[in-house]
C-alpha positions in Angstrom: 37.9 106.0 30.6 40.8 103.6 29.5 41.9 101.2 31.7 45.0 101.7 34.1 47.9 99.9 33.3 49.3 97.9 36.3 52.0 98.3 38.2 55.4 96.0 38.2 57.7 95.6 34.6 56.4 92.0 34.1 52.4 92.6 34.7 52.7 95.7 32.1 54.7 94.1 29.4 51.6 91.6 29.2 49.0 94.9 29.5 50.6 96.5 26.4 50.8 93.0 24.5 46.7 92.6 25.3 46.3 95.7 23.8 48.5 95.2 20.7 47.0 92.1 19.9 43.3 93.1 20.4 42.4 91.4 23.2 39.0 92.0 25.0 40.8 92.9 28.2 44.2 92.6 29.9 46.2 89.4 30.1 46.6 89.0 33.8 48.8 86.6 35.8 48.2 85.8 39.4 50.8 85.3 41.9 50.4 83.7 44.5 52.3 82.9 47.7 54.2 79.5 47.4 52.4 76.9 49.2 54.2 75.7 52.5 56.1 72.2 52.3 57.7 70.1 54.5 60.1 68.0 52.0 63.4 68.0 53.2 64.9 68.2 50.0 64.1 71.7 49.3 66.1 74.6 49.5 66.4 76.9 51.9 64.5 79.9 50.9 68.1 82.2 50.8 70.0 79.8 49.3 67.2 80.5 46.2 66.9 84.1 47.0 71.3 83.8 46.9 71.1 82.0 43.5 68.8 84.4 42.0 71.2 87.2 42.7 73.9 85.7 41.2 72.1 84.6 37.9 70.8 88.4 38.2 74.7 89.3 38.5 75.8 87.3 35.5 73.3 88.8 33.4 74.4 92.2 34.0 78.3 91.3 33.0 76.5 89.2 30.1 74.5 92.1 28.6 77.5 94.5 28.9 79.2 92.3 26.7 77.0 90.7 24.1 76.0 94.5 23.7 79.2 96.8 24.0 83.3 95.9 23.5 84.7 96.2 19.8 83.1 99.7 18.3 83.2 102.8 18.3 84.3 103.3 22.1 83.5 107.4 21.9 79.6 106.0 20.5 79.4 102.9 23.5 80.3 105.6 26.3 77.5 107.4 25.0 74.9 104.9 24.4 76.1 102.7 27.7 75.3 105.3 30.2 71.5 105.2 28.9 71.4 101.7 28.5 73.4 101.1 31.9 69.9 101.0 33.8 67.7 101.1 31.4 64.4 98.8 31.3 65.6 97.1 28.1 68.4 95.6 29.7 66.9 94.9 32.9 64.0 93.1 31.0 66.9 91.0 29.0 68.6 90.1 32.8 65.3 89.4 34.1 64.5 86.9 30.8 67.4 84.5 31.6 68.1 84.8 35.4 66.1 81.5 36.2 66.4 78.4 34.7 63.4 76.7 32.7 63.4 73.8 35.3 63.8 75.8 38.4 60.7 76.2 40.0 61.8 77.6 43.4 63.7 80.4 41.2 60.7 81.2 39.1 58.1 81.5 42.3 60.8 83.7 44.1 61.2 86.0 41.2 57.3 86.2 40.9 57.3 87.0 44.6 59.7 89.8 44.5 59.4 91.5 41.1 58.2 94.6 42.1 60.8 94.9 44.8 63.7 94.5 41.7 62.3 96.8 39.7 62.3 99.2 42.6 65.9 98.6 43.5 66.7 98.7 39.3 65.2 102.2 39.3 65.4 103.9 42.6 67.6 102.1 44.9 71.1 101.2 43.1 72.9 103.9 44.5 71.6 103.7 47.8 72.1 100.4 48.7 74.8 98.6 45.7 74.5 95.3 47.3 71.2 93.9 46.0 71.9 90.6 47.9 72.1 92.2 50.9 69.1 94.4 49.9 66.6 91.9 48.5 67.0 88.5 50.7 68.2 90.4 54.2 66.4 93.9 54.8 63.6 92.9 52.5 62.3 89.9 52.0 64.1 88.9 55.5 65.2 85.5 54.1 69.0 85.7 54.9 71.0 86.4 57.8 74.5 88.3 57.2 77.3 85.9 57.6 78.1 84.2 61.3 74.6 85.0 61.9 71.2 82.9 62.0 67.8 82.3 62.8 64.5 84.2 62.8 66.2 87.1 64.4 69.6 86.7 63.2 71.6 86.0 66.3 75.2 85.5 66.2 76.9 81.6 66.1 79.1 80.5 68.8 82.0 81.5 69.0 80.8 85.2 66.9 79.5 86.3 64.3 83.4 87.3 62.9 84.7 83.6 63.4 81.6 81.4 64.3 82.4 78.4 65.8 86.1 79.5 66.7 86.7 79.0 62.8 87.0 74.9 63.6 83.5 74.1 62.6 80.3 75.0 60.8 76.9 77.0 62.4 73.9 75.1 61.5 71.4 77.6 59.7 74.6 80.0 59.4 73.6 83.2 57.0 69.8 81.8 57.3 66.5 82.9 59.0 66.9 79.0 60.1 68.8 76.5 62.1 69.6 75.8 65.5 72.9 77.7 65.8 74.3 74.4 66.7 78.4 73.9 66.0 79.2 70.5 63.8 82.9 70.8 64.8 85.6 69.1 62.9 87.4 65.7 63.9 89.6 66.3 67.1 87.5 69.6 68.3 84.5 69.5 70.4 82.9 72.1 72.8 79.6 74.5 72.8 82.0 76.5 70.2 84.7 74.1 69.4 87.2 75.9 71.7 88.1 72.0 72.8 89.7 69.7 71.9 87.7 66.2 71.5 88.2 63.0 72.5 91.4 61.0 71.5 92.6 65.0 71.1 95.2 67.1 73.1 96.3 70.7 73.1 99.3 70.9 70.9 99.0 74.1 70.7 97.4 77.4 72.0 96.5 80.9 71.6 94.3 84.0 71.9 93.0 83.0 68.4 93.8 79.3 67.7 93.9 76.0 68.8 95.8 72.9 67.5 94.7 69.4 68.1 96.8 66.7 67.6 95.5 62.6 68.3 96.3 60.7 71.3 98.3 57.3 71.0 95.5 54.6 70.1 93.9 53.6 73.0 93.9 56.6 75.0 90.8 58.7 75.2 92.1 61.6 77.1 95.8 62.3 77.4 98.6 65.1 77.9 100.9 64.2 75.0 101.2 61.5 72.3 103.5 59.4 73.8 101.7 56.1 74.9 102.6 56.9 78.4 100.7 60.0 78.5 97.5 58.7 78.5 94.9 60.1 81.2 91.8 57.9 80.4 91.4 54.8 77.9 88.4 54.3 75.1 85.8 51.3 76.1 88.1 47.7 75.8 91.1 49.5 78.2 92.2 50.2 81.6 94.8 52.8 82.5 97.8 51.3 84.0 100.8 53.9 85.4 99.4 56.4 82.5 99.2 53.6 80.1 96.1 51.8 77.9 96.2 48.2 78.6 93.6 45.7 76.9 91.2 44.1 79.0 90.8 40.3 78.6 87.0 40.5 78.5 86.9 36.6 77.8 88.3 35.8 81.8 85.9 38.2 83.1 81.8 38.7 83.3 81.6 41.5 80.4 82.0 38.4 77.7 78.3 37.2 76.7 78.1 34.6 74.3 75.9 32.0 73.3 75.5 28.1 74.7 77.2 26.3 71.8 80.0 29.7 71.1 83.2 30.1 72.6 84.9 33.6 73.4 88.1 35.2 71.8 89.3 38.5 72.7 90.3 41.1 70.4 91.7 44.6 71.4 89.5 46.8 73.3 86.9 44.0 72.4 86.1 40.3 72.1 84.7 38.0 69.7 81.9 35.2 70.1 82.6 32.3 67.6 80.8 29.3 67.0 81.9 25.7 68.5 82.4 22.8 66.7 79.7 20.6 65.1 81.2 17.8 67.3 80.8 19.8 71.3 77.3 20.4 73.1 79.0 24.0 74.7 83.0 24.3 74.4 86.0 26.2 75.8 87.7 26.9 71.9 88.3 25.9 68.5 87.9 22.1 67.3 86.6 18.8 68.8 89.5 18.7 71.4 87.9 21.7 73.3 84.4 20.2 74.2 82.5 20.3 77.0 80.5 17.3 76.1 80.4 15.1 72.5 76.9 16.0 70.4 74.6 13.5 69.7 76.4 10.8 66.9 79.7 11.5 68.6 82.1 10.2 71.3 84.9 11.1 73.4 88.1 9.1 72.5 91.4 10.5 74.6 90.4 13.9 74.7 88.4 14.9 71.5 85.0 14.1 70.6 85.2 11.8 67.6 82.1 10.8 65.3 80.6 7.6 65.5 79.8 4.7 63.0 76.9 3.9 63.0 77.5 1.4 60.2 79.6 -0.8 62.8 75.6 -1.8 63.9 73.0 -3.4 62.1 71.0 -0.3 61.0 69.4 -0.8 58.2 66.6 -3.0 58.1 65.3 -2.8 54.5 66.0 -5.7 51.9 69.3 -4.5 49.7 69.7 -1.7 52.0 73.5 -0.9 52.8 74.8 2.0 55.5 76.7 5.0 54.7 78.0 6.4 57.7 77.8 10.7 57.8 79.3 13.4 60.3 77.4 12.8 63.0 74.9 10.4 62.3 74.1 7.8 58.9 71.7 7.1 56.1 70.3 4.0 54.7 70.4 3.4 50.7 70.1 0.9 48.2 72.9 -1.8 47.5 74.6 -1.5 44.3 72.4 -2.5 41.2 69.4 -1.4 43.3 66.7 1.4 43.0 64.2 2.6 45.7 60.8 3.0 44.1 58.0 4.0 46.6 60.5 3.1 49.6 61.9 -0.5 48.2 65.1 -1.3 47.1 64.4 -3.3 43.9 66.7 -4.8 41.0 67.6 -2.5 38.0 66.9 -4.0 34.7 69.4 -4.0 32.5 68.6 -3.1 28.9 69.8 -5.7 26.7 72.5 -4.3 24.6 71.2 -3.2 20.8 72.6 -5.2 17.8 74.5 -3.8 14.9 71.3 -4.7 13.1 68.7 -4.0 15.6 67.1 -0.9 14.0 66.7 -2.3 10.2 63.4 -3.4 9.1 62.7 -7.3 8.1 62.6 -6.3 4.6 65.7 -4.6 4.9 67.8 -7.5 6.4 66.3 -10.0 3.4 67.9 -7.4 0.7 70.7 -7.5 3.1 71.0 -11.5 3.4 70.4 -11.7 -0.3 73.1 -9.5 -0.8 75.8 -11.0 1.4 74.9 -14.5 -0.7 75.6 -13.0 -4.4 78.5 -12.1 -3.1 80.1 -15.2 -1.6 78.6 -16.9 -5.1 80.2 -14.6 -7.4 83.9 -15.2 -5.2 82.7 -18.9 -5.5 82.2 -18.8 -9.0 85.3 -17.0 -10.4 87.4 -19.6 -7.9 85.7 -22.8 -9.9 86.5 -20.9 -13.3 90.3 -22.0 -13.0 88.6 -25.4 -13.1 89.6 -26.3 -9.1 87.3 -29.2 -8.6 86.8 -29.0 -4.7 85.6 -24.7 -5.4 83.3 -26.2 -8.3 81.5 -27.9 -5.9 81.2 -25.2 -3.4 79.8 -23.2 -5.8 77.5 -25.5 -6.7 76.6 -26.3 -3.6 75.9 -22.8 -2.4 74.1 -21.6 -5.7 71.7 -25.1 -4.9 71.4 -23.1 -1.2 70.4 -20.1 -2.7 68.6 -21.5 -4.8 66.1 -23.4 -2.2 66.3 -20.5 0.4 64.8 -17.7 -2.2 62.4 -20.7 -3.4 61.2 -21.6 -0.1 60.8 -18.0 0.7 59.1 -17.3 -2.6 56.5 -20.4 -2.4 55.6 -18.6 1.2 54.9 -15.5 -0.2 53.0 -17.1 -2.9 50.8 -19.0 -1.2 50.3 -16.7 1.7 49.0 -14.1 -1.3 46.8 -16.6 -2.8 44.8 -17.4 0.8 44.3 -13.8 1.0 43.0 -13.9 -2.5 45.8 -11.1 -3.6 
């Protein structure tokens, strides 16, 4: 007896392609139940099941089109009303209604492909509206609009205009949610039919409401005239329907630090920090001290910094003082360095010679060099037969003469000990 094929489009396109390719038995694919997750950054459930309709919805106008539009239009009436619901072109919808990378599309689709194929064969004319088919009365994972939660209850406000229209239902058109109104800025209220704080009634009636902002400070008030306030934000007190600041500073509400004084702001105060000069203060700068810091004095009425270098307060040898903001440091005189916590003397590097980095052997060339010279100017001076250059010259070349001698006879004889 051959096998049954099963039931569902998907399940027995992969029978038939077992069959036609030999296989020892079907090619089955097991759907299971999408596990239950808590990550918040999932989906609502009908916000997939809303997205796969659509794709689904697309794909119908898409296959119309790639398929029909530009022939024979007596041959496309004829072929459209068999292909109009025909398995081919639900299998080409079905083939691009989820993208490759959504996953909560593809486990949906798995979930509820029998119930498509039902509504593509048996329930179309029935019920038109597969959203409302497939995620509301079937799967149950949408609620109609200005509805929500397990049992689809209507929003505040109504289902027609949830939240009086000034706000939005949490969980709205869900199985989900609390039901709970996020109203806009100025509205407030179970079903934001008020007006919020800083709001009034501009206008009113049977079906809308118009907020308008109070003048600055007030929180509640009857107009927007700064005279028609009827109770002030935190930082005010109503005064003959008006918002006045309260000096927080002159009262007990202030509460800052030992070393901070307070300024007040509107609505509010500040705490800022004293001076470096004042141990506690009453404001800005040394002249508002309640008593001079260590390293610091009161002269007239501000508290000025002492110098300490007036004193004998450094006891090292060829220590000098350098008075600082508040106090002083000790460090060594000029021409001094401290090594290991003594000031001693620098030493001066004696300044290099123009001829301090050429070798011995180099400076003889040098000198012997500097001599041919002044012998050669020497010699061409006696050659115009002046008497007193004559005897330079010969006096110089004699010089020479001795000096390379005496230098030569060293050499010699040094080789000749060594036995060179």
């Amino acid at each position: 007896m051959a096998p049954r094929a099963p039931r569902g489009l998907i399940p027995a396109l992969l029978w038939g392609l077992s069959l036609f390719l030999g296989l020892p038995g079907p090619v089955w694919v097991q759907l299971s139940p999408p596990p239950k997750s808590s990550s918040p950054t999932e989906p609502h459930p009908c916000h997939t099941c809303r997205g796969l309709v659509d794709s689904f919805n697309k794909g119908l106008e898409r296959t119309i089109r790639d398929n029909f539009g530009g022939g024979n239009t007596a041959w496309e009436e004829e072929k459209l009303s068999k292909y109009k619901d025909s398995e081919t072109r639900l299998v080409e919808v079905l083939e691009g209604v989820c993208s490759k990378s959504d996953f909560e599309c593809h486990r949906l689709l798995e979930l509820s492909e029998e119930l498509v194929e039902s509504w593509w064969f048996h329930k179309q004319q029935e019920a038109p509206d597969l959203f409302q088919w497939l995620c509301s009365d079937s799967l149950k994972l949408c609620c109609p609009s200005g509805t929500f939660g397990p049992s689809c209850l209507p929003c505040p406000g109504g289902a027609e205009r949830p939240c009086g229209g000034y706000g939005q239902c949490e969980g709205e058109g869900t199985r989900g949610g609390s039901g709970h109104c996020d109203c806009q800025a100025g509205y407030g209220g179970e079903a934001c039919g008020q007006c919020g704080l800083g709001y009034f009634e501009a206008e009113r009636n049977a079906s809308h409401l118009v907020c308008s902002a109070c003048f600055g400070p007030c929180a509640r008030c009857s107009g927007p005239e700064e005279s028609n306030c009827l109770q002030c934000k935190k930082g005010w007190a109503l005064h003959h329907l008006k918002c006045v600041d309260i000096d927080e500073c002159g009262t007990e509400r202030a509460s800052c630090g030992a070393d901070q004084f307070c300024v007040n702001t509107e609505g509010s105060y500040e705490c800022r920090d004293c001076a470096k000069a004042c141990l506690g203060c009453m404001g800005a700068g040394p002249g508002r001290c309640k008593k001079c810091s260590p390293g610091y004095q009161q002269v007239g009425s501000k508290c000025l910094d002492v110098d300490e270098c007036e004193m004998a307060v450094c006891p090292g040898e060829n220590e000098q003082c350098e008075n600082t903001e508040g106090s002083y440091c000790c460090v060594c005189a000029e021409g001094y360095k401290q090594i290991e916590g003594i000031c001693v003397k620098e030493q001066i590097p004696e300044s290099a010679g123009f001829f301090s980095e050429m070798t011995e052997d180099e400076l003889v060339v040098l000198q012997q060099m500097f001599f041919g010279v002044i012998i050669c100017a020497l010699a061409t001076l006696a050659a115009k037969g002046d008497l007193v250059f004559t005897a330079i010259f010969i006096g110089a070349v004699a010089a020479m003469t001795g000096y390379w001698l005496s230098e030569r006879s060293d050499r010699v004889l040094e080789g000749f000990i060594k036995g060179r």
